[in-house]
N, C-alpha and C positions, 0 to 999 in steps of 0.2 A: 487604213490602219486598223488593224484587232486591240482590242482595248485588253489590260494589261500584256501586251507585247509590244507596243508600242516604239523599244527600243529597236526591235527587228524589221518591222512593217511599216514603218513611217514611206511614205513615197521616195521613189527612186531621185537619186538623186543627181545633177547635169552630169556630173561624171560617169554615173552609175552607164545612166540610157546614154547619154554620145560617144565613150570611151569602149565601156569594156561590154555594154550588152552589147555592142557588131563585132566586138572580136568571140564574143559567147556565142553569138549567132552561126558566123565563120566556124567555129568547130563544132558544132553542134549537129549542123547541114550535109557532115558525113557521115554522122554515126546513125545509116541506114541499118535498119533491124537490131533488135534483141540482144544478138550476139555481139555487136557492135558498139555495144552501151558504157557508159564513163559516166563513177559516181559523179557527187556533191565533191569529196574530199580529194581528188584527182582532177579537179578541174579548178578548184580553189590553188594546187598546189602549182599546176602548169601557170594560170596566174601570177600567181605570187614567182615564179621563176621568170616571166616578165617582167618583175615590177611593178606590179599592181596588185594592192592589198583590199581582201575580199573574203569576206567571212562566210560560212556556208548557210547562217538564215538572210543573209543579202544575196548570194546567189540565188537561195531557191525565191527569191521577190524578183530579181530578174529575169528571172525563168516563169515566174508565174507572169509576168508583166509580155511574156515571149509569148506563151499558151492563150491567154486572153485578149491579146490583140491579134491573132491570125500571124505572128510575122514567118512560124515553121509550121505549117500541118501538121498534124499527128504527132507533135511532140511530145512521147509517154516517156512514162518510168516507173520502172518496178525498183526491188531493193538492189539490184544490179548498177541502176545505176539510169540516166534518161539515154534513150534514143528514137530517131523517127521510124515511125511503124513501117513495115513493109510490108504488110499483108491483112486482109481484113481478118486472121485468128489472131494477129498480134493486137488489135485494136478492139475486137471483140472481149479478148482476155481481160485488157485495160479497161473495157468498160464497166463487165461486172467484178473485178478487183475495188474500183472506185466506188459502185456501188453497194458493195457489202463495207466496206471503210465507211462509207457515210452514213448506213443504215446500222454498224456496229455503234457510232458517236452516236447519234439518237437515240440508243437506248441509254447509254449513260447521259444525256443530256435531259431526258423524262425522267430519269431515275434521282437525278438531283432534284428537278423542280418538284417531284412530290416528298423527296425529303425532306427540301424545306418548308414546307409546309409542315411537317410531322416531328422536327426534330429540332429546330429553331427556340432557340429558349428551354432547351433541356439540360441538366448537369451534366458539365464533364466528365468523365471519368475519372475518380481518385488518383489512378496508378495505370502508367502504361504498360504494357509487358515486353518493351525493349529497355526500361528502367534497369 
């Protein structure tokens, strides 16, 4: 669980993992390569056309719960949408995408911890300039 998100990342739930991640897994397991790819909001929707009600920071915790326990190799995603890699430039791609993503967040995560340091206990500002 991430602390304040709480609402979205609390652990999976019986239904979540016995229900609908093998039917997530089940179509997931063909969308071989790139081109092949099916967002968040398209796979909540085929869901919910099932029957089964599924928000898209619960998908992506079953998904992440898919990637970190091995159950699909190579299962990436870009902004397209996830699918399994089929080539090592599709996984090469995904790696340094991930890495500039997380090397992007550490800079704003250093950039807060020395403001707060500097800036903690400073006045507000009178007046905002969306006022």
């Amino acid at each position: 669980m991430i602390n304040t998100f709480e609402e979205y990342t609390f652990e999976l739930t019986e239904y979540e993992r016995e229900t609908l991640q093998p039917i997530i897994i089940k179509g997931l397991k063909v969308r071989i390569g790139k081109e092949n790819s099916i967002t968040n909001k398209k796979i909540c929707k085929a869901l919910k056309d099932l029957r089964h009600d599924i928000t898209e920071p619960r998908l992506r915790k079953i998904i992440h719960n898919i990637r970190a326990n091995n159950i699909i190799p190579l299962l990436l995603s870009t902004s397209k949408g996830y699918f399994v890699a089929r080539d090592d430039k599709e996984v090469d791609d995904w790696i340094k995408s991930m890495e500039q993503r997380i090397n992007s967040q550490k800079q704003v995560l250093n950039a807060i911890k020395n403001q707060k340091h500097t800036q903690i206990n400073k006045p507000a500002p009178t007046t905002l300039f969306w006022d």
